[in-house]
FIPA-546457 format. One record per residue (C-alpha): residue in one letter; x, y, z. Coordinates in steps of 0.25 Angstrom, whole numbers. Each point is the difference from the previous one (the first is absolute). Layout:
N
+---------+-------+-------+-------+
! residuo !     X !     Y !     Z !
+---------+-------+-------+-------+
!       A !     X !     Y !     Z !
...
+---------+-------+-------+-------+
//
This chain:
246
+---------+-------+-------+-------+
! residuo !     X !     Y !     Z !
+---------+-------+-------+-------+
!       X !   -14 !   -11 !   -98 !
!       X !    -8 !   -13 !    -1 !
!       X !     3 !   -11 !    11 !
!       X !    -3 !   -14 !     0 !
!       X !   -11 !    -1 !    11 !
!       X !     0 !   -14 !    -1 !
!       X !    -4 !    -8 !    16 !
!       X !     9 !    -3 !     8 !
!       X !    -2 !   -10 !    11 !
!       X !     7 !     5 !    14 !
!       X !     3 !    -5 !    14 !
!       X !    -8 !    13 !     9 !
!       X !   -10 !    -5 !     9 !
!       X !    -9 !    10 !    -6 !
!       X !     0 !    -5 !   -13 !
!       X !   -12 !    -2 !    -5 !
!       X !    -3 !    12 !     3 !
!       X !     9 !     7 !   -10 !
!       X !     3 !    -2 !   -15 !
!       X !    16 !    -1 !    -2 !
!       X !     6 !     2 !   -13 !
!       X !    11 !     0 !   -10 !
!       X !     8 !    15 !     0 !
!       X !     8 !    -5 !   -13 !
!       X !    -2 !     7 !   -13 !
!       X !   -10 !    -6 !    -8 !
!       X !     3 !    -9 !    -9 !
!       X !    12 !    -4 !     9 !
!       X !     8 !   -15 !    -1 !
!       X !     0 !    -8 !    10 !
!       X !    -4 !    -3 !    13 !
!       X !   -10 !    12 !     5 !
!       X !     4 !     9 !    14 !
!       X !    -6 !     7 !     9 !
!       X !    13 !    10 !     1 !
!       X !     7 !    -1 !   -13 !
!       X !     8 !    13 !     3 !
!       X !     6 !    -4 !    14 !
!       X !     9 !   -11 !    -7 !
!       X !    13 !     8 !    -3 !
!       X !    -2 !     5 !    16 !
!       X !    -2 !   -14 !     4 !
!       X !    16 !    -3 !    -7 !
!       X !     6 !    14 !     5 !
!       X !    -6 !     5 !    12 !
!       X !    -9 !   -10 !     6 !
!       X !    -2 !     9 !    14 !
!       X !    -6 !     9 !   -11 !
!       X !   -10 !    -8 !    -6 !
!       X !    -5 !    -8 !    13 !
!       X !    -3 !    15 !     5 !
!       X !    -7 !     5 !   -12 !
!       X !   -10 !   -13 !    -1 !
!       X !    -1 !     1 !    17 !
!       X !    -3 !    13 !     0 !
!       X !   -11 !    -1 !   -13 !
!       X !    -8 !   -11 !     7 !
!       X !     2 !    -1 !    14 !
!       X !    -6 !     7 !    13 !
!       X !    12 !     4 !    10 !
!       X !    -5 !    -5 !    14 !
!       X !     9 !    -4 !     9 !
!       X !    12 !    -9 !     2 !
!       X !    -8 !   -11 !     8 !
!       X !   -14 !    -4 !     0 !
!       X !   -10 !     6 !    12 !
!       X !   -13 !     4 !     2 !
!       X !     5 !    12 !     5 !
!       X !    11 !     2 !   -13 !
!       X !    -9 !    -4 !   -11 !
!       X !     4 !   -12 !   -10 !
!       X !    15 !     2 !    -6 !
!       X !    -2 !     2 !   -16 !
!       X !   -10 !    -5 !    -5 !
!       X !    -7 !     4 !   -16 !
!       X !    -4 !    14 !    -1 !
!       X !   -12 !    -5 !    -7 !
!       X !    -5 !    -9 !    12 !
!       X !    -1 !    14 !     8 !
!       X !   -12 !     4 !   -10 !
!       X !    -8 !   -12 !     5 !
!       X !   -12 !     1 !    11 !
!       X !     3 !    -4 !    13 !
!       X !    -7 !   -12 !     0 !
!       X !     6 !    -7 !   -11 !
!       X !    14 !     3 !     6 !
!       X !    -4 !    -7 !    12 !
!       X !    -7 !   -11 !    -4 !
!       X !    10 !    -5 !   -12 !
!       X !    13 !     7 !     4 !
!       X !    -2 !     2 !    16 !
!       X !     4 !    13 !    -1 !
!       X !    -9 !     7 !    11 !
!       X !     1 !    13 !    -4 !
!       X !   -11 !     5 !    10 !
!       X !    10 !    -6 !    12 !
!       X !    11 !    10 !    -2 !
!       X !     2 !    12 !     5 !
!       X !    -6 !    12 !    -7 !
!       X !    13 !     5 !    -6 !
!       X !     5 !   -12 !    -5 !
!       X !   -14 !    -1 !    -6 !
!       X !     0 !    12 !    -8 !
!       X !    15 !    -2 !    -5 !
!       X !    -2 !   -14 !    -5 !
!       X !   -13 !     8 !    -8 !
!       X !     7 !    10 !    -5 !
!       X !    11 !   -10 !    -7 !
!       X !   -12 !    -5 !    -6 !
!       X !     2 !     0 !   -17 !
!       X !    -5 !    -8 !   -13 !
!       X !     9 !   -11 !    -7 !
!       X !     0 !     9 !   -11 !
!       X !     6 !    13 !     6 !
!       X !    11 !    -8 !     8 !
!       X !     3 !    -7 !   -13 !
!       X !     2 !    17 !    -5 !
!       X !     7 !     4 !    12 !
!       X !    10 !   -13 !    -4 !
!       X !     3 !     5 !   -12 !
!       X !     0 !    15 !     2 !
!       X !    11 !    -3 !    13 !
!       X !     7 !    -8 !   -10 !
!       X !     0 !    11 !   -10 !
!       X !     4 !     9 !    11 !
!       X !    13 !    -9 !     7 !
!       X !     5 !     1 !   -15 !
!       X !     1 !    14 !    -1 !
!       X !     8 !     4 !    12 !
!       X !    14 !     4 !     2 !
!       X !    10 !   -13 !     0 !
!       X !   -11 !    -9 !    -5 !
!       X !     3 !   -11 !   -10 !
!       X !    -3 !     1 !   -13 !
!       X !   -13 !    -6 !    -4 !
!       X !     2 !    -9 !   -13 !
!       X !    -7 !     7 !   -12 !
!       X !   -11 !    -9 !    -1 !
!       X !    -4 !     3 !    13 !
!       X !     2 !    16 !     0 !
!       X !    -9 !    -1 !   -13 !
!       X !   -10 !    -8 !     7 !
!       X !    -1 !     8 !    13 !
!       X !     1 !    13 !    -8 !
!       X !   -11 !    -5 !    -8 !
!       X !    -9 !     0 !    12 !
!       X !     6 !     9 !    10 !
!       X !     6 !    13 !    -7 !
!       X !    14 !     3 !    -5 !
!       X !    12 !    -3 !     7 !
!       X !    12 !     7 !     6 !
!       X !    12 !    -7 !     8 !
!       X !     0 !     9 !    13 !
!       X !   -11 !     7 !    -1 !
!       X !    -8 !    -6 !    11 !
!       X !    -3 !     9 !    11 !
!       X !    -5 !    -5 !    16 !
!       X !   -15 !     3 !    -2 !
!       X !     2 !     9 !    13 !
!       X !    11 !     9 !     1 !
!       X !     3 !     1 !   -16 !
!       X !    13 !    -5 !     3 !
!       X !     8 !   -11 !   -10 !
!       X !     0 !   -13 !     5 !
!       X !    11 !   -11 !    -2 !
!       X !    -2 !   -14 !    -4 !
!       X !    11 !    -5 !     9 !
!       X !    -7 !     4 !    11 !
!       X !   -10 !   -11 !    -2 !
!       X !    12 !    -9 !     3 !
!       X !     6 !     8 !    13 !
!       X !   -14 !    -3 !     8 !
!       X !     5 !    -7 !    12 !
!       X !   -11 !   -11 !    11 !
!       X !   -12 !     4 !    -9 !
!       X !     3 !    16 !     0 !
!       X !    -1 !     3 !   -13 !
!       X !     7 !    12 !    -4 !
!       X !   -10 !     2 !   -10 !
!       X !   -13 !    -4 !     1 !
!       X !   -14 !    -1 !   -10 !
!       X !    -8 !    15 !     5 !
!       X !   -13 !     6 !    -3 !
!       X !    -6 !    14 !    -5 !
!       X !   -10 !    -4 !     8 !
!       X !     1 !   -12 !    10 !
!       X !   -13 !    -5 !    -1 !
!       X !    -1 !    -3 !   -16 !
!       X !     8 !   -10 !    -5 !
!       X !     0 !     1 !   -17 !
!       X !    10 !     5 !   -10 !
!       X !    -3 !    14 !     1 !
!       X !     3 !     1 !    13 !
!       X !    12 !    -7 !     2 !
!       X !    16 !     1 !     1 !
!       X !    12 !    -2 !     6 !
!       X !     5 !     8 !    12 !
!       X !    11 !     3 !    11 !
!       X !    -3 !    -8 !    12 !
!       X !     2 !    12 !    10 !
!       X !   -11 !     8 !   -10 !
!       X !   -10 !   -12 !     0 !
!       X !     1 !     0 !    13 !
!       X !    -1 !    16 !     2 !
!       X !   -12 !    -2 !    -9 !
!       X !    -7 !    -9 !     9 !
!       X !   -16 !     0 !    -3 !
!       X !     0 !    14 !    -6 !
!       X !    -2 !     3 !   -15 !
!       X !    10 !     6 !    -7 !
!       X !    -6 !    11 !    -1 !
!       X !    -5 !     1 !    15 !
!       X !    16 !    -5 !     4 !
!       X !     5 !    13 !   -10 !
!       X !   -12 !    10 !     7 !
!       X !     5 !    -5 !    14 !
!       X !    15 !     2 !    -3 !
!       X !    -3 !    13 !    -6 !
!       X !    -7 !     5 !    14 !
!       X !    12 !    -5 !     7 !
!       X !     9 !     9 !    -9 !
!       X !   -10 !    11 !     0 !
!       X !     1 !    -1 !    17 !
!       X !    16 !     0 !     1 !
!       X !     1 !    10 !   -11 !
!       X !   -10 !    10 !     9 !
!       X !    10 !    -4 !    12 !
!       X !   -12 !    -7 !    10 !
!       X !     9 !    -4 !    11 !
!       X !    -5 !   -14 !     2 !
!       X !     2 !     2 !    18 !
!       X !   -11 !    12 !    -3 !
!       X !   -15 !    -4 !     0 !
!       X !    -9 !     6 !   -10 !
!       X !    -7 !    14 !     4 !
!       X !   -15 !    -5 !     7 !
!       X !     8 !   -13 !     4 !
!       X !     1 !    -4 !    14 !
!       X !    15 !    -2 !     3 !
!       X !     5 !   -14 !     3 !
!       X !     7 !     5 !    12 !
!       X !   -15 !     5 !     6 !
!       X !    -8 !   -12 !    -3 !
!       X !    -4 !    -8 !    12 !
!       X !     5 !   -14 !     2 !
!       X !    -9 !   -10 !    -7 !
+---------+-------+-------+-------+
//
């Protein structure tokens, strides 16, 4: 599938140092976008699409602004630039925060063009599970075109397997999503490596891989399956009851 690719002009503060462009199908009429398949969203659930294009292009952070919290959503993008630069045309003193907060803002770190996949893939995803609206059929040719067939319902929470339902999106209450944008692995954001999940599962999740997440929920099983009684230390262990006071 061939897009347009033509510039367009945006308002990030890092925006020279990115090269934004048209989504559209090429050979499109009319004005070029950046997000051409978020329009039907933006008409029948606009929660939905402000998530989806949050979530593709923006750090978390915190809710207010500290140098202990770390700046509040800022351009996934701006995370990839040197320390220097950030302070000295953003004032974002990285070096300033606290080592954690540090490495989480790093990690959030990704191009313009693999937040402009993740968009789309989400997009493609939303779409697909249960209770969802129909996407009109320009658009399900179009993100079928890029992304891989589609099946109303199909979409599965990228954690526990589990179906997810679209109406859930809307049932988020004070910020608490119900459903919330998860990773195979929290520390690479790209199209590969991205989905939808349960909150309660992203949280469970945590910084683990999938993988590592499954391997540790599988030694957990493994431990209560072999009856370890959780108030008995491990043989070669000093009991808790016999360690001295610290």
């Amino acid at each position: 599938m061939k897009l347009c690719n033509k510039p367009i002009v945006g308002r990030s503060r890092f925006e020279k140092f990115i090269n934004r462009r048209c989504y559209c199908l090429a050979g499109h009429k009319g004005k070029c976008d950046e997000y051409p398949y978020l329009k039907h969203l933006d008409t029948v659930a606009p929660r939905v699409r402000a998530k989806i294009q949050r979530d593709s292009t923006k750090t978390t952070g915190a809710s207010w602004k500290s140098v202990d919290a770390g700046p509040n959503r800022i351009d996934r993008w701006g995370m990839l630039l040197p320390d220097a630069i950030l302070k000295e045309e953003f004032d974002i003193d990285l070096p300033a925060m606290k080592q954690g907060v540090q490495a989480k803002l790093r990690e959030k770190a990704a191009t313009y063009d693999d937040c402009m996949e993740v968009a789309g893939k989400l997009t493609w995803a939303a779409y697909q599970m249960t209770n969802a609206p129909i996407a009109p059929p320009e658009l399900a040719e179009y993100l079928t075109g890029r992304f891989g067939e589609m099946e109303l319902g199909s979409n599965r929470c990228i954690v526990c397997r589990d179906k997810l339902d679209f109406r859930c999106f809307e049932e988020a209450q004070r910020g608490r999503a119900l459903i919330e944008t998860a990773h195979s692995n929290p520390r690479l954001h790209n199209v590969e490596n991205v989905g939808f999940a349960h909150r309660e599962c992203n949280i469970a999740q945590g910084g683990k891989s999938l993988e590592q997440f499954y391997g540790w929920i599988r030694s957990i099983v493994a431990r209560v399956d072999a009856g370890v009684d959780a108030n008995v230390d491990a043989p070669g262990s000093q009991s808790s009851t016999s360690r001295p006071n610290s």
